[in-house]
VMD Tcl script that draws the C-alpha trace (Angstrom):
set ca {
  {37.49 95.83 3.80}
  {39.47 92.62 4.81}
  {38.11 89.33 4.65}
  {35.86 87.38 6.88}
  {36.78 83.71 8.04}
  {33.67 81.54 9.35}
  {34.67 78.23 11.68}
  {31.98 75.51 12.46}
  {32.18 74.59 15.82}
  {30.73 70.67 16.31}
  {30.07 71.04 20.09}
  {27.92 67.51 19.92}
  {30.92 65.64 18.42}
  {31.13 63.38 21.99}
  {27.01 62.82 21.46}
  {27.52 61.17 17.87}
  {30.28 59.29 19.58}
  {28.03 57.87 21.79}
  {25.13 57.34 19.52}
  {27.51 55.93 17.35}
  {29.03 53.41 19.79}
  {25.49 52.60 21.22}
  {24.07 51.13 17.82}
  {27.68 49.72 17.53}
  {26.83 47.76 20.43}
  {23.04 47.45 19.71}
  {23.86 45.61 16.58}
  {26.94 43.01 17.90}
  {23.93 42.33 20.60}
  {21.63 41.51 18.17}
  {24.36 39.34 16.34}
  {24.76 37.70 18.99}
  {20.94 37.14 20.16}
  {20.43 36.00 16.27}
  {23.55 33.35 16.37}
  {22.55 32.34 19.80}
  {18.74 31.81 18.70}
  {19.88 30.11 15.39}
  {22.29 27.83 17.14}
  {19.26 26.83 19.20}
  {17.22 25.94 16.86}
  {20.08 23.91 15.03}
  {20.69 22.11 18.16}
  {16.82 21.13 18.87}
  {16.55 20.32 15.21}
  {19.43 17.97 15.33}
  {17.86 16.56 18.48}
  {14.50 15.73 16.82}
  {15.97 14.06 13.74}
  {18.41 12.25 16.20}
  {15.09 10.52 18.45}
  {13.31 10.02 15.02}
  {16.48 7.91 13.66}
  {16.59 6.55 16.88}
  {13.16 5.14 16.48}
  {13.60 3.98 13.33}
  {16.64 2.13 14.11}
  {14.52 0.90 16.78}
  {11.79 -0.35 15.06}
  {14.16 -2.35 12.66}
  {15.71 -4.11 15.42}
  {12.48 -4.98 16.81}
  {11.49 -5.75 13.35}
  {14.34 -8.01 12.45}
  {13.87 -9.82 15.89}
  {10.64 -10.58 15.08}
  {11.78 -12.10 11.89}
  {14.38 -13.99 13.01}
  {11.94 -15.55 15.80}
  {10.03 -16.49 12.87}
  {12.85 -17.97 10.94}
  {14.06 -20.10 14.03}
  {10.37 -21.40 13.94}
  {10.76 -22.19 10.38}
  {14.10 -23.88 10.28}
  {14.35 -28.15 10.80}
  {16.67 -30.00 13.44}
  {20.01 -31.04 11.75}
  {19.24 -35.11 12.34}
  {15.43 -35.21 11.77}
  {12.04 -33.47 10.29}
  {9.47 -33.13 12.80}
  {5.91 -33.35 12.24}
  {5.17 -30.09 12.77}
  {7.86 -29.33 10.25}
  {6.29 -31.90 7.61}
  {3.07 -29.94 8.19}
  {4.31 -26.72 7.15}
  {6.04 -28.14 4.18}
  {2.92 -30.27 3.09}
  {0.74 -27.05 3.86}
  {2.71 -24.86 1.50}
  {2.48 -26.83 -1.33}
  {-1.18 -27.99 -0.79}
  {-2.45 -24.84 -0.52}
  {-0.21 -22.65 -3.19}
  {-2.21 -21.84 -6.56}
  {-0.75 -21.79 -9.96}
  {-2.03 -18.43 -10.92}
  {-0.71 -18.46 -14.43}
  {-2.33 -21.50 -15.39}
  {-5.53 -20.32 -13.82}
  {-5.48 -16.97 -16.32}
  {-4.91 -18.79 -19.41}
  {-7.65 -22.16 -18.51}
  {-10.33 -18.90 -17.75}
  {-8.99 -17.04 -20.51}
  {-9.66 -20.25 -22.72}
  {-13.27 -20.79 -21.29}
  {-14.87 -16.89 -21.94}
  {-16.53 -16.35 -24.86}
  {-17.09 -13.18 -27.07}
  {-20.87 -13.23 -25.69}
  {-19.36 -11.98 -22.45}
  {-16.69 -10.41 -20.61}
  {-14.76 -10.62 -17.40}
  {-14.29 -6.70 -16.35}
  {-12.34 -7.49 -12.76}
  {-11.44 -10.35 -10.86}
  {-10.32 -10.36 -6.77}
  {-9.48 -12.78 -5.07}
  {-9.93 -12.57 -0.87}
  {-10.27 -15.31 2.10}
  {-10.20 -17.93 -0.59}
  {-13.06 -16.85 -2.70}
  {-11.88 -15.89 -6.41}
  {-15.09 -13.42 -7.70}
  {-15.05 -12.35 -11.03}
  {-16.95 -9.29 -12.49}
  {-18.58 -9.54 -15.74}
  {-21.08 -8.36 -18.06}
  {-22.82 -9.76 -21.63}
  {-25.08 -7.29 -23.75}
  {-28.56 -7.93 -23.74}
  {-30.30 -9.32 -26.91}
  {-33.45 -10.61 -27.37}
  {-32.32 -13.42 -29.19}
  {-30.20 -14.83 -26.50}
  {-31.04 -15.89 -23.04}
  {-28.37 -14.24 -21.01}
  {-28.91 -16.06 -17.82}
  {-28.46 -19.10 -19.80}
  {-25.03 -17.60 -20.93}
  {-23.86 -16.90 -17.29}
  {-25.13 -20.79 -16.52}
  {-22.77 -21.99 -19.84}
  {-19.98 -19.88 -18.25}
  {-20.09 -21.26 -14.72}
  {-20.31 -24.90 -16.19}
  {-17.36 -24.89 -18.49}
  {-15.70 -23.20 -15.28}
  {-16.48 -25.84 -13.51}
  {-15.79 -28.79 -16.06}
  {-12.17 -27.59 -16.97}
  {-10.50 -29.06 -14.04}
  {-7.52 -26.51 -14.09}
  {-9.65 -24.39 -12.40}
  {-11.98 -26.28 -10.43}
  {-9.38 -28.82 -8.74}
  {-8.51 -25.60 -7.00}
  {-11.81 -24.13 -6.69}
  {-14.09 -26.55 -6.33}
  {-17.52 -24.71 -5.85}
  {-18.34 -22.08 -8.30}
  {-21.61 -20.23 -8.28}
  {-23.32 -17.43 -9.36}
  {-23.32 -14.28 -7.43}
  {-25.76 -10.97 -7.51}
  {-26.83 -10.28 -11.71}
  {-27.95 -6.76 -12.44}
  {-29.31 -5.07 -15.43}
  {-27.71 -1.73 -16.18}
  {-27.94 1.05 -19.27}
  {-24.57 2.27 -20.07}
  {-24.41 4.86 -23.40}
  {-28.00 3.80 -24.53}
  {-26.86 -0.09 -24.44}
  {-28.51 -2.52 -22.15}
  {-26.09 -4.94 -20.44}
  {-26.43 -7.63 -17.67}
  {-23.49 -7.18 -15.04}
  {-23.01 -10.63 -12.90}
  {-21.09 -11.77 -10.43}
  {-19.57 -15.26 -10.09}
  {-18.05 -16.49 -6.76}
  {-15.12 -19.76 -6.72}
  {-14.64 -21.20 -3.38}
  {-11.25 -22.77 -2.63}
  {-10.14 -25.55 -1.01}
  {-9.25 -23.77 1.88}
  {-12.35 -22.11 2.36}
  {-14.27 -25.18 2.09}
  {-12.43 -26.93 4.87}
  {-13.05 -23.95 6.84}
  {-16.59 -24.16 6.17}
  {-16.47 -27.90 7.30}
  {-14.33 -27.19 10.32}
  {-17.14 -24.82 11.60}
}
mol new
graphics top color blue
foreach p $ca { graphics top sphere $p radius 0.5 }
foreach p [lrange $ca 0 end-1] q [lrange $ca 1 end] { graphics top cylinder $p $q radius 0.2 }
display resetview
């Protein structure tokens, strides 16, 4: 018996061909839809940072404009000062405050009966927070009173602030110890010749 030879026959070789060349092309189109879509979105990225510098740079020219309008109304004539010029100078150093000096003079006047716990100062009015223990051997109020006169007799602080009074006094319990919060209130200068103005 002689021997038997088999041959496979691809008769669908042209089909793979084609399916082959089809996702070929399917894929280079969606390279190209993907590089097209990401160049896009590089471009209208690039476009948005570009207006938001272009803002910025903008508002700093506007900005520096501004201040150099300012500076022009600042700066003296070469041959004379004007009054309005003398006004501004006199201004600035008549109504500048020594800040330094003012810690250490009200550092000098508390006591360790009491305590300052914050101090602000806004539109001229320097308020300090503070609080003293309450004992029944001491008159509290008449603490807060002691406080606002030495305040008011150490003229490192009251040359600048010439009205000093007491504000809103409260009684709170904090960690089973009563303690009397107040409030004391030091006009400026400036406010008070706002106060007269009106």
């Amino acid at each position: 018996m002689g021997q038997t030879f088999y041959f496979k026959i691809n008769l669908n070789k042209f089909g793979e061909i084609k399916v082959q060349a089809e996702r070929e092309k399917k894929t280079f189109r969606n390279a190209v839809i993907a590089w097209v879509l990401g160049f896009i979105l590089l471009t209208a990225g690039l476009i948005v940072v570009n207006g938001n510098l272009k803002a910025k740079v903008e508002s700093r020219k506007k900005y520096l404009a501004a201040t150099e309008e300012k500076l022009k109304s600042f700066q003296t004539g070469e041959d004379y000062l004007s009054s309005k010029d003398l006004d501004k100078l006199s201004e600035t150093f008549n109504n500048r405050i020594f800040w330094a000096k003012k810690m250490v003079a009200l550092g000098n006047e508390i006591t360790d009966k009491l305590a300052v716990t914050k101090l602000s100062f806004n539109n001229g009015i320097l308020t300090l927070n503070g609080i003293t223990p309450v004992d029944s051997n001491v008159k509290e109020l008449d603490l807060i009173n002691e406080f606002i006169n030495r305040l008011k007799s150490n003229p490192e602080i009251s040359n600048d602030f010439p009205q000093i009074k007491s504000g809103q006094i409260s009684k709170q319990i904090t960690k089973d110890t009563a303690i009397l919060e107040f409030v004391i209130e030091c006009y400026s200068n400036e406010t008070q010749k706002k106060e007269t103005a009106r």
